[in-house]
N, C-alpha and C positions, 0 to 999 in steps of 0.2 A: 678227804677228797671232795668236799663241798663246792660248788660253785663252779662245776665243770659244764654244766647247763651253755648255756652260751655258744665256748667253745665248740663241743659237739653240732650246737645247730649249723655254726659256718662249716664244720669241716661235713656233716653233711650236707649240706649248700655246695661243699667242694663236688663230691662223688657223686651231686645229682648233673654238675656241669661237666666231668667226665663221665659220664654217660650220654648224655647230648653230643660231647667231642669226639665221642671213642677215645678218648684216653685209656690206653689199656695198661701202662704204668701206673695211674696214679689209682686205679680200680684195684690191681693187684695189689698197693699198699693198704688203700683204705679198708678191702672186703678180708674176714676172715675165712681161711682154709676151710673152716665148717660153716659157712652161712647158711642161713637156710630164709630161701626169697621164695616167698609163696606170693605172686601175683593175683591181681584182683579176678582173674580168670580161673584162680586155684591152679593153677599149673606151677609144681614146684623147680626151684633150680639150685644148682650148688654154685657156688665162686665158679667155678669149672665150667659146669653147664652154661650158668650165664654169661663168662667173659668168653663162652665159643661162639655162643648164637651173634654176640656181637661179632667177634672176629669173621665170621663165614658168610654175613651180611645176612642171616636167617632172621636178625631183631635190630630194627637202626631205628636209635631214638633219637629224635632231632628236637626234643623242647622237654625236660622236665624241671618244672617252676614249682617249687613251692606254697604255702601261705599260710600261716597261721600255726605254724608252729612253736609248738609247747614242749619244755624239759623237764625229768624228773632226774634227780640227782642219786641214786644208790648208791655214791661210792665208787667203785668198781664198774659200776654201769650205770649207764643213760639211759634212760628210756623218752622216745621222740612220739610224740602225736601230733600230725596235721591234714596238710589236704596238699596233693598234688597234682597240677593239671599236666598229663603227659602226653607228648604227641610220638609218634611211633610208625614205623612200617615192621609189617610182621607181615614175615613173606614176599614182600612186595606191595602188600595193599594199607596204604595210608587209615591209621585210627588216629582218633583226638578223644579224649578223655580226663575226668576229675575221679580220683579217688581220695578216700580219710586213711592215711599210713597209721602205723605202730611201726617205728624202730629202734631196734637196741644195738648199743656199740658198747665193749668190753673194753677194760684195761689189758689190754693182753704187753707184762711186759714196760715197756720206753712209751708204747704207741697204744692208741684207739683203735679200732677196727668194727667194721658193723657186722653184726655177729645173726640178725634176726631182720627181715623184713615181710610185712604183713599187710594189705591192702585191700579195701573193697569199694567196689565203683560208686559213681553219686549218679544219681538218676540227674540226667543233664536238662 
């Protein structure tokens, strides 16, 4: 399963621009059932939790950009390290922010799926 590197980075590339879109189809395909999204605020979320805060208009993210992203290839998994500048209302009150990610997408199956996400803020 070498050389899935790549791949993984656009299809996370995909799932950072359904987040910006709300896309809540292509969120449900990418994110797996057990995700576990620990935000750069340490506030965790499941698939669940985070595709509700989207739906309920509780988290609209309107820009997350990637850069500098790196692949490690395990086979079975990917593991992603970069930096993402994300723009956000949370609550209603506009944030702009860079953090350096860690994430992992799984073979689960046919398909990929991100399985882990992990962030901590850059001093701006």
């Amino acid at each position: 399963m070498a050389g899935n590197g790549a791949m993984i980075i656009e299809l996370d590339r995909k799932r950072m621009t359904a987040m910006a879109e709300k896309d809540i189809a292509t969120l449900q395909a990418l994110l797996s059932d057990d995700l576990v999204y620990c935000h750069s605020s340490a506030r965790l979320d499941t698939k669940q939790s985070l595709i509700g805060a989207m739906q309920s208009g509780a988290t609209v993210y309107t820009g997350v950009d990637p850069s500098d992203v790196k692949a490690q290839d395990c086979g079975d998994a990917v593991v992603l390290t970069g930096v993402a500048r994300i723009q956000v209302l949370s609550n209603g009150k506009p944030n702009a922010f860079s953090v350096r990610f860690t994430d992992v997408y799984a073979k689960k199956g046919a398909s990929w799926q991100m399985v882990t996400w992990q962030s901590t803020r850059l001093s701006e």
